[in-house]
C-alpha positions in Angstrom: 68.2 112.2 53.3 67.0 113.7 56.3 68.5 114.6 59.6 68.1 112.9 62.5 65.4 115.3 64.0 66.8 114.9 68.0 67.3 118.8 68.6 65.3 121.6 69.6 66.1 123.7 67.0 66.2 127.8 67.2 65.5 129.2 63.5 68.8 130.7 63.0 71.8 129.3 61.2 75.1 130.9 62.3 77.7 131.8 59.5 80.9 132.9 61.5 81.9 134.6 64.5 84.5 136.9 66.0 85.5 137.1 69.5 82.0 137.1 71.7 80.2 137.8 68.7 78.4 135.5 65.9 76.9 136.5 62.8 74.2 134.7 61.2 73.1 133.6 57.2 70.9 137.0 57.2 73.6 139.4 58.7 72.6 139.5 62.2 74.9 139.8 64.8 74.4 138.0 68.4 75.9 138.6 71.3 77.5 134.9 72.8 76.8 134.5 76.2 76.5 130.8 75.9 79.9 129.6 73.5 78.1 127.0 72.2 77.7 125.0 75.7 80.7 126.7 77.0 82.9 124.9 74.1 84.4 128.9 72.7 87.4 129.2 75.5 89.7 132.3 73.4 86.7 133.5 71.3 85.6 132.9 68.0 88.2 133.3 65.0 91.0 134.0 67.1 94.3 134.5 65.0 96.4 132.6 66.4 94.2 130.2 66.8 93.5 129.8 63.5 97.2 130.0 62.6 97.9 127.4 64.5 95.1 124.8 63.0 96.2 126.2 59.1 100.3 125.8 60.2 99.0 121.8 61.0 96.7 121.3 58.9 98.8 122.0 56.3 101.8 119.7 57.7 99.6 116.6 58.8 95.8 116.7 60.2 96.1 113.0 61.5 98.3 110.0 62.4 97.2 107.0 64.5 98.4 106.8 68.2 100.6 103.8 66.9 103.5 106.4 66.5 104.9 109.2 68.8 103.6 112.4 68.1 105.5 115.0 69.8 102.5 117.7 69.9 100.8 115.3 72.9 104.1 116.0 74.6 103.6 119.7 74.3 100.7 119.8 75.3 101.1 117.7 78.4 103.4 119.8 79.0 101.5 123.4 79.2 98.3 121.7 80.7 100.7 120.4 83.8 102.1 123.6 84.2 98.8 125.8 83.3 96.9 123.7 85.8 99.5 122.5 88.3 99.0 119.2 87.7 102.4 118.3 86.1 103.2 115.4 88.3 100.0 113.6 86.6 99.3 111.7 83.8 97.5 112.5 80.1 95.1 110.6 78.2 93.4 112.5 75.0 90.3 111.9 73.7 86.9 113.0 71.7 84.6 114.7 73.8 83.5 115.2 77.3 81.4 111.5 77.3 84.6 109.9 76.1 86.4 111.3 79.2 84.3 110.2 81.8 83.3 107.0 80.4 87.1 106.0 79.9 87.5 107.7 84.1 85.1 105.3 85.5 86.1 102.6 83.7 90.1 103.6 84.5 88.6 103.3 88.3 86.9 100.2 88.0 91.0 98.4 87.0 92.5 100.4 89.6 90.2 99.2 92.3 89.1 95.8 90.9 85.4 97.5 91.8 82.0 97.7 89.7 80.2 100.2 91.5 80.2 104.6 90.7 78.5 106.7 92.4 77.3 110.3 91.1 75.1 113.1 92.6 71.2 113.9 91.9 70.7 116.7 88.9 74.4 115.0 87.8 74.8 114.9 84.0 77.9 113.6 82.8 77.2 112.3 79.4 75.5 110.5 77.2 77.9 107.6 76.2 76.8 104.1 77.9 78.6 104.3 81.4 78.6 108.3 81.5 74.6 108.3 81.0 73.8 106.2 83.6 75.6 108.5 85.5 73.6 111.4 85.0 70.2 111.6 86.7 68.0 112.2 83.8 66.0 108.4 83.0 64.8 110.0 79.7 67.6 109.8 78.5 68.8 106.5 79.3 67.7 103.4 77.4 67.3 100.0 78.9 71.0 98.8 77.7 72.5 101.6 80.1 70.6 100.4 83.3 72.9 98.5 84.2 72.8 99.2 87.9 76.2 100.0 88.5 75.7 103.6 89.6 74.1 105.1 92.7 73.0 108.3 92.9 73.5 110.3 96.2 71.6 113.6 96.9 73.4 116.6 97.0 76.0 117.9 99.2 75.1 114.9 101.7 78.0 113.5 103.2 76.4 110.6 105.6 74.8 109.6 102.8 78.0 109.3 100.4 79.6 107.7 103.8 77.1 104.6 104.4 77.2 103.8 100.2 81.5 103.9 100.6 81.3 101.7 103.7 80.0 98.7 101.5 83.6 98.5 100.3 82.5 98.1 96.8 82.8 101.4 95.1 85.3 102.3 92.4 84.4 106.0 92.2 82.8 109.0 92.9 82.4 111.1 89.9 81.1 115.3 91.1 80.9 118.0 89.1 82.4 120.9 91.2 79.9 123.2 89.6 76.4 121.5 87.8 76.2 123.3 84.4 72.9 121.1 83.6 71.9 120.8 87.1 70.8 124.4 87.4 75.0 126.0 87.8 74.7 124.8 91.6 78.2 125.0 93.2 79.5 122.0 95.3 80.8 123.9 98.8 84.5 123.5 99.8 83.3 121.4 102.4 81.4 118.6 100.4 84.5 118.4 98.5 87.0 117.9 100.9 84.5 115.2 102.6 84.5 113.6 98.8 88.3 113.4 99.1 88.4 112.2 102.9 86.0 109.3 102.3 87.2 108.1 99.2 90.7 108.1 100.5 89.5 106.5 103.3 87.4 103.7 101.8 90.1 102.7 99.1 87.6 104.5 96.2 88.7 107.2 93.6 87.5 110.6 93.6 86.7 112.0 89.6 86.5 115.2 88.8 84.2 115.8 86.1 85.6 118.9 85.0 83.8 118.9 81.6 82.2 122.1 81.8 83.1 124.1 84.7 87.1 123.5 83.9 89.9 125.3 81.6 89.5 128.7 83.3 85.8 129.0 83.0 85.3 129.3 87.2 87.8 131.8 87.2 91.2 129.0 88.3 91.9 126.6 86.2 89.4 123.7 87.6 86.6 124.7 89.5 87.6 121.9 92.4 90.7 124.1 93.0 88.7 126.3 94.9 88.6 123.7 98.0 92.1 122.7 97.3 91.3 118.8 97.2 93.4 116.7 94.7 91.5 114.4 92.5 92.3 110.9 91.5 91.1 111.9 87.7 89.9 114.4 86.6 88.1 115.1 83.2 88.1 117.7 80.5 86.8 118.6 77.2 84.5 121.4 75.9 87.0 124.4 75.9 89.8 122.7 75.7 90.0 123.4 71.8 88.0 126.0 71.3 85.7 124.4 69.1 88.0 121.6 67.7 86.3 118.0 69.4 88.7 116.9 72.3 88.5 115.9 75.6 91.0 114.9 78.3 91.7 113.1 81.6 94.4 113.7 84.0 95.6 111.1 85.9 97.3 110.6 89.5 100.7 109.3 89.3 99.6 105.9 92.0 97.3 105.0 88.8 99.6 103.0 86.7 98.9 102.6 83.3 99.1 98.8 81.3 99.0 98.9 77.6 95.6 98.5 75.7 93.4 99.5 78.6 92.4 102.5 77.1 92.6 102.9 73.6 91.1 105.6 70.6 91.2 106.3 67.1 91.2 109.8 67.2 91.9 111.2 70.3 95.2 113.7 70.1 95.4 113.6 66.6 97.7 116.3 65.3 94.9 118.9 64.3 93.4 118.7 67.8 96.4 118.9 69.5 97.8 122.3 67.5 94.3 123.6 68.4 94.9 122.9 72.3 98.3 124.3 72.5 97.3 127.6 70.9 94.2 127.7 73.3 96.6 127.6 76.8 99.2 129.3 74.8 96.9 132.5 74.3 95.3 132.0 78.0 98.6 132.8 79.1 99.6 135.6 77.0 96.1 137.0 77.7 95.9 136.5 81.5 92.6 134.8 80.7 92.4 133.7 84.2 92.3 137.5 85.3 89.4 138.1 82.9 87.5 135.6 83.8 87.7 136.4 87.2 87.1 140.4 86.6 84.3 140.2 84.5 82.8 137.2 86.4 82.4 139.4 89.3 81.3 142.3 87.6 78.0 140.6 86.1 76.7 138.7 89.3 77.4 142.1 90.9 75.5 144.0 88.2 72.6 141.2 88.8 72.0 142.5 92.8 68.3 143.8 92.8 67.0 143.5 89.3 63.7 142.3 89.3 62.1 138.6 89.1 66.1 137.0 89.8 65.3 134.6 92.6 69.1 133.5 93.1 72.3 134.3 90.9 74.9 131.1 91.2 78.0 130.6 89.7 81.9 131.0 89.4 83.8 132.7 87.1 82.4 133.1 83.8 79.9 129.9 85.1 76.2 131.6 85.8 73.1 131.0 86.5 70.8 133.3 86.6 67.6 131.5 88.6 64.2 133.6 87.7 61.1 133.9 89.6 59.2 133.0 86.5 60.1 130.4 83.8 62.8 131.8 81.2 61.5 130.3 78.1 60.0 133.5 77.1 62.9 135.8 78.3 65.1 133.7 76.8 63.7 133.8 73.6 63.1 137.6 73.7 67.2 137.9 74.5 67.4 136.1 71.2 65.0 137.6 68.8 64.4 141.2 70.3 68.1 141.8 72.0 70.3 139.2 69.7 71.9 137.8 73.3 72.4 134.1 73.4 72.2 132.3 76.2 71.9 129.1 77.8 69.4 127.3 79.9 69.0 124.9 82.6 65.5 123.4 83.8 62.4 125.5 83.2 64.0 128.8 85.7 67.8 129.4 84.9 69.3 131.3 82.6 72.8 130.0 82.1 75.7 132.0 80.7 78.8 130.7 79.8 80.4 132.9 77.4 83.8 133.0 75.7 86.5 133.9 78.6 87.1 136.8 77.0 84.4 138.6 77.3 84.7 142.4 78.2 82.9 144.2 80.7 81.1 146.8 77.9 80.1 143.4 76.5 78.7 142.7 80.0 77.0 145.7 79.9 75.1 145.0 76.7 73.4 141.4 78.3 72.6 143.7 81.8 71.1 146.3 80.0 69.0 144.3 78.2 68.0 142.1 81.2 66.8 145.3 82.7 65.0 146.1 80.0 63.2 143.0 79.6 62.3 142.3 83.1 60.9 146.3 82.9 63.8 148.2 84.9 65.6 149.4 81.9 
């Protein structure tokens, strides 16, 4: 049998990793600077994470959500008091898709509305709902034009205003920071005129959380930074380091009716040990702090290299936005430097590395930057 042949495939098979470091089938070791689309929150192989997935896995890897199982509990716990959201609600899930197609359609009961509207460059999944979402048509096939969403242009209020006025919107679903859209970083402003016109039109505000949350833009969610409080808000890659989860919070004036959400898998035991070890070391770890440290250090190591047009970002959330196209820098990071990182469009590097990430690390992606772009 063959595989599916749907991915762009770099000739390189990774065998196992440690920290912000993988190692492939032929012994080479790469510096991570993308975590596998910002999925590696604590770093690869972490003990304790690992204990943690062995202690359950050992004990019971899955039940059916037709039974209490106390580890939700915990971890509903930690994530309300990790992210300040303890008054709110949790719903577990599969992946990132699963969250925001299960958001939008949580808005479209609450509000008895059909409508979502999303932002140009969004990309919030691939799943039917989520993908007509996110503004890439290539990607969408004619059973997921539906003509339910609406996409808005970027940071325009009056134009977000005049589609809310029509009365028939459930949602507006933002990414505070665009990993796929080029790492372009929604302003305090546009966010708090989200919150005002949703509030004031009787629509929901979704935070779609997926990439740029769980610590990556240096708080725990990246729409903390404007201090606006979501209806929803979703979650997934780092969530579990690696393990396939996702997540949405939800506001306490959302009530909740049984059998209108529903999954097979989502917070099965194995995934929830995994996320209770990943907030249990960002808190031992002052993750946060890292983040934040080493964040700043890189986009202040970037000042004045040669052929950067624009560095963006948050956090450990980058994008490094070239002059030239990146295909060929990228690919000499790869092969020449052993760096991996990300990429959005045909001009930005992206990095999203494991949050703990050290500034010597750092070092080693600047210093090869420079040397590739001919300052080094």
């Amino acid at each position: 049998m063959k595989l599916f042949d749907v991915y762009p495939l770099f000739d390189i098979a990774i065998d196992h990793g440690k920290g912000c470091h993988v190692t492939d089938t032929e012994g080479i070791e790469y510096l991570d600077l993308y975590g596998g689309h910002a999925v590696i929150s604590i770093g690869h192989g972490h003990p304790r994470y690992l204990e943690a997935l062995n202690r359950q896995a050992a004990k019971l890897v899955f039940y059916s959500n037709s039974v209490i199982n106390p580890l939700q509990q915990r971890l509903a716990d930690l994530l309300g008091e990790a992210s300040g959201y303890d008054d709110y609600q949790l719903f577990l899930v599969n992946s990132g898709a699963e969250a925001n197609e299960n958001a939008m359609k949580l808005a479209s009961f609450a509000t008895g509305r059909r409508r979502i509207i999303a932002f140009s460059k969004a990309f919030h999944g691939r799943t039917s709902l989520a993908v007509e979402a996110t503004d890439n048509p290539a990607i969408q096939a004619q059973v997921n034009q539906n003509g339910v969403v609406t996409l808005v242009p970027w940071e325009d209020s009056e134009a977000l205003a005049r589609e809310l006025e029509a009365g028939d919107v459930a949602a507006v679903i933002i990414e505070p920071i665009q990993g796929v859209g080029g790492i372009q970083v929604a302003s305090d402003r546009f966010m708090r005129d989200i919150r005002d016109l949703t509030a004031r039109h009787g629509s929901l505000m979704i935070a779609d959380e997926i990439q740029c949350g769980y610590g990556r833009s240096g708080k725990f969610f990246a729409h903390q930074y404007s201090g606006v409080r979501p209806d929803i808000i979703t979650m997934a890659k780092g969530i579990a380091n690696g393990f396939p989860m996702g997540a949405l919070l939800i506001a306490p004036t959302i009530a909740p009716v049984y059998g209108m959400l529903g999954t097979t898998f989502g917070g099965n035991h194995l995934a929830c040990a995994a996320a209770i070890a990943v907030l249990e070391v960002m808190k031992d770890e002052n993750i946060l702090a890292n983040v934040n440290e080493t964040g700043a250090y890189i986009m202040e190591q970037l000042k004045g290299i040669p052929g950067i047009k624009e560095v963006r970002g948050r956090g450990l959330m980058i994008g490094i936005e070239m002059e030239e196209p990146v295909k060929q820098l990228r690919s000499d990071l790869i092969h020449k430097e052993h760096i991996f990182t990300g990429a959005s469009g045909k001009n930005v590097i992206r990095l999203l590395p494991p949050l703990c990430l050290t500034r010597d690390e750092a070092d080693i992606f600047i210093s090869s930057l420079r040397k590739l772009t001919g300052v080094g």
